[in-house]
C-alpha positions in Angstrom: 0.0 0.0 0.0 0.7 3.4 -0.5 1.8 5.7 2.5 2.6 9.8 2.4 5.3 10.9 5.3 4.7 14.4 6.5 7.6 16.0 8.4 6.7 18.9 11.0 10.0 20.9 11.2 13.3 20.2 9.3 15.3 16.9 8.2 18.8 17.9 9.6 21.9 16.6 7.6 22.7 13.1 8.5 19.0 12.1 8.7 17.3 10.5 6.0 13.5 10.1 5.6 11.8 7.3 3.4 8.1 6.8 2.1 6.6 4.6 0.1 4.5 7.4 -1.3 5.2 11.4 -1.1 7.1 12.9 1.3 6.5 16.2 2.7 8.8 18.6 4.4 7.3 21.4 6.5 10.5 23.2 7.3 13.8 22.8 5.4 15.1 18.9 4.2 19.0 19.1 4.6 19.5 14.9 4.9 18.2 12.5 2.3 14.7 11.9 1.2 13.7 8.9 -0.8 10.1 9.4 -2.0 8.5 6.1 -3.7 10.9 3.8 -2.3 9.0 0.9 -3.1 9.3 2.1 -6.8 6.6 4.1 -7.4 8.2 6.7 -10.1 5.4 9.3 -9.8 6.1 9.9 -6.1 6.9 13.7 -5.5 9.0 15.4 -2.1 7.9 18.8 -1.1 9.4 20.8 1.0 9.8 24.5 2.2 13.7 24.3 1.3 15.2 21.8 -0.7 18.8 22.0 1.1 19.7 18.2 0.5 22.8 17.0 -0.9 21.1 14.3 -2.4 17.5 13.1 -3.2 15.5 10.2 -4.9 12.7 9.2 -5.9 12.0 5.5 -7.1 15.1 4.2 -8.7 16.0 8.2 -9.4 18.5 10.2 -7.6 20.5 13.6 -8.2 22.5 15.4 -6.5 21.7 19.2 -5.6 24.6 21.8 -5.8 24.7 23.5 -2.9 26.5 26.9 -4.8 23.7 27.2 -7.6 21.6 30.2 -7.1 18.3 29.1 -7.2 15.8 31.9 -8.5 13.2 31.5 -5.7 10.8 33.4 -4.6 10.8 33.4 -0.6 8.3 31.5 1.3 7.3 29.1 -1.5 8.0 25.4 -1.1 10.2 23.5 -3.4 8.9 20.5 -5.5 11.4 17.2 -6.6 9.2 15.1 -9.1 10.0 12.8 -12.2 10.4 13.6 -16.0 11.4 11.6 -18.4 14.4 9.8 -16.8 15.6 12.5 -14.2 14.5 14.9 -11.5 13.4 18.1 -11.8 13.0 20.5 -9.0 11.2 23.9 -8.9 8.8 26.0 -6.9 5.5 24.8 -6.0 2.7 27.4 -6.1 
């Protein structure tokens, strides 16, 4: 069956958080999330700052790069879903 994790607060680095279904981060994720770990591809993580060095989804990972300047609006949580073969991340409004 499918399950959705919903985080109150932040993932700190070192942590990592797994669902079988979405994950959901009310605060900022800094350790590793792996959303549709039982393989379910359109799985999504959500969270108010997507600070993690690494996140996957299904058989999916990538890498985030800390440096890159993200062109954010404030306030508005991030979004990590599936296209194609590779993870794309932008705002969620």
């Amino acid at each position: 069956s499918e399950y959705n994790l919903i985080v109150i607060g932040d993932v700190e680095q070192g942590a990592t958080v797994k669902s079988a279904g979405n994950i959901f981060v009310l605060g900022s994720l800094f350790g590793m999330a792996h959303a549709g770990c039982d393989g379910k591809s359109d799985a999504v993580i959500v969270a108010m700052k997507l600070l993690s060095e690494e996140i996957k989804i299904a058989e999916i990972s990538t890498t985030i790069k800390q440096g890159a300047f993200k062109k954010f609006l404030p306030g508005v949580p991030e979004i990590a879903y599936i296209v194609g073969d590779e993870i794309k991340i932008e705002q969620y409004a």
